[in-house]
matplotlib code that plots the C-alpha trace (Angstrom):
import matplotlib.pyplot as plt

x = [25.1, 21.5, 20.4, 18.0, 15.1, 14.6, 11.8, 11.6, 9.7, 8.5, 7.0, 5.7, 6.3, 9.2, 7.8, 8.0, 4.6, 5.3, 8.9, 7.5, 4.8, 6.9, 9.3, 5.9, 5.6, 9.1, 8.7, 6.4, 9.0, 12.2, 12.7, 16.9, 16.0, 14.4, 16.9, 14.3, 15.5, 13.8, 13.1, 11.5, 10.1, 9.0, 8.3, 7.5, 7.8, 11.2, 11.7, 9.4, 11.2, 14.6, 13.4, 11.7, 15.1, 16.5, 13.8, 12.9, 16.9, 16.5, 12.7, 12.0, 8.8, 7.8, 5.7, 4.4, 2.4, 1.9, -1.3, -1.1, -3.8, -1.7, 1.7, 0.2, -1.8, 1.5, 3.8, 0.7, 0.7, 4.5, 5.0, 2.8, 4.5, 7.5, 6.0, 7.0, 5.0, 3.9, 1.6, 0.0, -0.1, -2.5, -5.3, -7.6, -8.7, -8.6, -10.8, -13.2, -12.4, -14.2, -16.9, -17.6, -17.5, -18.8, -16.2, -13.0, -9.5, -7.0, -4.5, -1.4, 1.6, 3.3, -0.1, 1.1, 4.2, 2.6, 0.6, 3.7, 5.2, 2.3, 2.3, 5.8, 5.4, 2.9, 4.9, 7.3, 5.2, 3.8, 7.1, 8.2, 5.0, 5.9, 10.0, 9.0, 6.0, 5.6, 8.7, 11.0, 13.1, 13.1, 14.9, 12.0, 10.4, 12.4, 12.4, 8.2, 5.8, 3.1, 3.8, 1.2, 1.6, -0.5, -1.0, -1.3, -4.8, -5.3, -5.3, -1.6, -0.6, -4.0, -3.8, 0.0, -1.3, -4.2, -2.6, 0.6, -1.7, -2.4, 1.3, 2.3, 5.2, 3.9, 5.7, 4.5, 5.2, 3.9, 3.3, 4.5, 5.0, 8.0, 9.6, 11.1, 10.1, 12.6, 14.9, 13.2, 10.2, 10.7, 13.1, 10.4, 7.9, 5.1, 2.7, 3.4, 2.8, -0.4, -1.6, -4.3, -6.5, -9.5, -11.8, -10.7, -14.3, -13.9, -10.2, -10.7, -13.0, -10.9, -8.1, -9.9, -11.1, -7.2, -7.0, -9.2, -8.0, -4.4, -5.9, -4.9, -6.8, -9.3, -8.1, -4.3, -2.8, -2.7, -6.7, -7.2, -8.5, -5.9, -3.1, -5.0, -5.6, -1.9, -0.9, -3.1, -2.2, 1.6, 0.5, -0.9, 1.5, 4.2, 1.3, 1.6, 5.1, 5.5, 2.6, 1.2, -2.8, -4.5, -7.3, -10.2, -10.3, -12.7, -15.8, -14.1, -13.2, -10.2, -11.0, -12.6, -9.5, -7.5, -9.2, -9.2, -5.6, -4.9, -7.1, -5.3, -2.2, -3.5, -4.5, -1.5, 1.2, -0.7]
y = [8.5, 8.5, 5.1, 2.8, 1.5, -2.3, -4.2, -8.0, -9.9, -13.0, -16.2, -19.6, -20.6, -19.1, -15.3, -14.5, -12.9, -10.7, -9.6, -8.4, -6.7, -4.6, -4.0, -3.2, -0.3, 1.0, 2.6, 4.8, 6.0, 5.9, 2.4, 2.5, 3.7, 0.2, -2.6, -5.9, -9.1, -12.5, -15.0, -18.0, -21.4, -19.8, -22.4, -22.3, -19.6, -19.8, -18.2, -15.6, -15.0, -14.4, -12.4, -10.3, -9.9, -8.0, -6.3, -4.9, -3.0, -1.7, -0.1, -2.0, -3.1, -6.5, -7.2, -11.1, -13.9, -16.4, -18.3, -21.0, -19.4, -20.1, -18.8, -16.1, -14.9, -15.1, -12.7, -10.5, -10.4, -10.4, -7.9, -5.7, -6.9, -5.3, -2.3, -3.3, -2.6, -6.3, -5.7, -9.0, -8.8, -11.8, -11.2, -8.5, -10.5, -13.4, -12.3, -10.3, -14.7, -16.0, -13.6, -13.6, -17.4, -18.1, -20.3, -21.6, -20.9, -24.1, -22.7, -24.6, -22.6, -23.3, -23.6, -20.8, -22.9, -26.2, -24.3, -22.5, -26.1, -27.6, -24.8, -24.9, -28.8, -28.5, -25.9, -28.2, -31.0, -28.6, -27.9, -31.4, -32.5, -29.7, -31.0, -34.6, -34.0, -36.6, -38.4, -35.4, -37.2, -40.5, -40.0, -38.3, -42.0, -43.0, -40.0, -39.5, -40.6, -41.5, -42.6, -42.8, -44.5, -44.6, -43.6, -40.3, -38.3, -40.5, -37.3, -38.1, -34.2, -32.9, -35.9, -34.8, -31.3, -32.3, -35.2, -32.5, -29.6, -32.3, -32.6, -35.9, -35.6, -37.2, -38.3, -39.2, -41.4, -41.9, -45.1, -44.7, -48.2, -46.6, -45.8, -48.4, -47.3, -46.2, -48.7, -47.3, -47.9, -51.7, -50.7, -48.7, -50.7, -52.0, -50.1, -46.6, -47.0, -46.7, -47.7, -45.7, -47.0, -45.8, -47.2, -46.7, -45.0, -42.4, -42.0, -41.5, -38.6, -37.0, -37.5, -36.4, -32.6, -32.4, -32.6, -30.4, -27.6, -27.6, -27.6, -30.5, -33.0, -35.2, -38.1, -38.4, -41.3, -40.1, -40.5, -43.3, -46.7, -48.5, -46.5, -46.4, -50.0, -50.7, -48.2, -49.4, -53.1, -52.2, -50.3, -53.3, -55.6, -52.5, -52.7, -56.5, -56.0, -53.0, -55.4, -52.1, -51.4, -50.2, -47.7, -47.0, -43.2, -43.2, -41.9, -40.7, -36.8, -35.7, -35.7, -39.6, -41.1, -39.0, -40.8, -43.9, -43.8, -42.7, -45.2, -48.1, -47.2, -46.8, -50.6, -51.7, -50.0, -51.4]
z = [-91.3, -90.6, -87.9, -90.1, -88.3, -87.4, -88.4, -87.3, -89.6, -87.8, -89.3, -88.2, -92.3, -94.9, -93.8, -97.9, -97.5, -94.6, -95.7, -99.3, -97.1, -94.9, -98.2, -100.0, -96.7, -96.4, -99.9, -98.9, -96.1, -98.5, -98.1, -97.8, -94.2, -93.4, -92.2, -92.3, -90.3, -90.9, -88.5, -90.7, -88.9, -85.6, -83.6, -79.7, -77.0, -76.7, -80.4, -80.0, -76.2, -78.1, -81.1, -78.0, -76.4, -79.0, -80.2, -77.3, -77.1, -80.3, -79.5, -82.9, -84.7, -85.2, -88.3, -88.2, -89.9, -87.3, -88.1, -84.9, -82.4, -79.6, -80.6, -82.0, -78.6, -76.9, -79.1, -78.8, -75.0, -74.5, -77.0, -75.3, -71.8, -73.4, -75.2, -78.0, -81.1, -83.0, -86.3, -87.2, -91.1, -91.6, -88.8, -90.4, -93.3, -92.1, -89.6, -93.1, -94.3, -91.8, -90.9, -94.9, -96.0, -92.2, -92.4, -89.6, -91.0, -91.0, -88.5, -90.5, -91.3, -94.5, -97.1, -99.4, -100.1, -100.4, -103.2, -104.9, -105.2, -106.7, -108.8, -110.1, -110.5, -112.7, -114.7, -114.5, -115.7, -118.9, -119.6, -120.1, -122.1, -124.6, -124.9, -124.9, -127.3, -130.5, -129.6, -130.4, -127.8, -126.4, -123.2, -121.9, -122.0, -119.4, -117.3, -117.3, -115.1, -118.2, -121.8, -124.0, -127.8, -130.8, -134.1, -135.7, -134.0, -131.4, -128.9, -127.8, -127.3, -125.4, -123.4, -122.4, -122.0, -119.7, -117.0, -117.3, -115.7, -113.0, -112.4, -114.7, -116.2, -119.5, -122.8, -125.9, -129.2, -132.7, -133.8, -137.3, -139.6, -141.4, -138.5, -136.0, -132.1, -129.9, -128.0, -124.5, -125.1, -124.3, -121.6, -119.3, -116.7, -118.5, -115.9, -117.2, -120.4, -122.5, -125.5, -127.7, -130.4, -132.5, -134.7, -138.3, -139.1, -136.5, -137.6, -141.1, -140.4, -138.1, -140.3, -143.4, -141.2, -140.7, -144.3, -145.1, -142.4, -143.9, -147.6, -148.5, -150.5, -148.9, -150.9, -149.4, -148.5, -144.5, -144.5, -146.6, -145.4, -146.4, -144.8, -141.5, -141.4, -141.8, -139.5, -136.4, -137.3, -136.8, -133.7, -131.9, -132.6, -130.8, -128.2, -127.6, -127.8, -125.0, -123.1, -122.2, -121.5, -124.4, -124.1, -127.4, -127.8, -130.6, -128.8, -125.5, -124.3, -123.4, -120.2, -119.8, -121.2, -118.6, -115.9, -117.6, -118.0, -114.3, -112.9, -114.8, -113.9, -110.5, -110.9, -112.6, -110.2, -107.0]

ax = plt.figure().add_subplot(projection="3d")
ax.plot(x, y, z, "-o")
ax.set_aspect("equal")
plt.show()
């Protein structure tokens, strides 16, 4: 049976990024003849003096990503000590980094992770706007960090969609006269809730474009005065009720009423 090679992978973070690198290599030299052993969270001397040990009976390769200056001038100069050969996979461009954006590196190991979990929480965060979305289920109202109530076009779902892509678990519910508001939506804090209003002007043209758009008459009930006055009298009394901020939308972007609503619930929760 033929002896696979060793190659150390060596990391001051996870070592996800040099692992896939050396994998990335090995299939260029029939891959099954690569046996790859990770050593994650690197540390001090020590570490690097044990991962040496072993490496250097073997006659092995050590492939790292060690970003700390320090730690990483000392595997290089005991490695060579011990004639052992240590490929750094991060120095090269981060050298073509700094020479190009004239610009010092942070030196912190474990930044690609702190993005991939920002990531994922804001996946996680879009993912929950879309379940929760238009009250399709009220126990996201207890569970989110922002819930925002209102009538019908008050920007409820691009609101979700925005403060979710900055990692707020948002839920949202129709204020709808006919229908009586979930039980927990008097059982959540008062300070992470929201309440949207518009001017009935500003909602009877947007409401009357819907109309139109779907090809329906302009004349329907849903964008009358009358309907819309009842509706966003019934939504302030629920309003009152909750004892929730309220915030006009009628002449504000998407993206002004986000920070609106962040900064009073900054206010309210501190």
């Amino acid at each position: 049976m033929e002896r696979k090679e060793v190659v150390y992978v060596v990391s001051d973070s996870v070592g996800e990024t040099a692992e896939f690198v050396v994998k990335a290599v090995a299939t260029q030299f029939n891959g099954g003849q690569v046996d790859i052993r990770k050593h994650s969270y690197v540390e001090n001397e020590e570490d690097i003096e044990d991962i040496l040990l072993i490496a250097r009976q073997g006659h092995s390769i050590i492939a790292y990503t060690i970003v700390v200056p320090a730690l990483k001038a000392y595997l290089d100069r005991r490695a060579q000590e011990e004639g052992i050969y240590a490929v750094d996979l991060l120095n090269p461009l981060m050298k073509a980094f700094e020479k190009k954006f004239n610009k010092e590196p942070n030196h912190r190991p474990g930044l690609m992770r702190k993005l991939d979990d920002e990531y994922f929480r804001k996946i996680e965060a879009i993912e929950f706007a879309v379940k929760y979305d238009d009250g399709r289920d009220p126990r996201g109202i207890v569970r989110a960090d922002i819930v925002l109530i209102g009538v019908s076009r008050t920007s409820k779902t691009p609101l979700s969609m925005y403060l979710a892509h900055k990692r707020y678990k948002v839920a949202n519910v129709p204020i709808v006269p006919e229908v009586k508001p979930p039980d927990e939506l008097f059982q959540i804090s008062r300070n992470k809730c929201v309440g949207l209003i518009i001017s009935p002007d500003k909602l009877n043209a947007i409401r009357t474009e819907r109309l139109k758009a779907l090809g329906l008459g302009a004349r329907a009930n849903y964008a009358s005065y009358e309907r819309i006055l009842e509706e966003l009298d019934y939504a302030e009394k629920i309003m009152k009720r909750v004892g929730c901020p309220v915030i006009n939308v009628s002449n504000k972007a998407i993206e002004e009423t986000a920070g609106l609503i962040l900064e009073i619930l900054k206010s309210e929760r501190s």
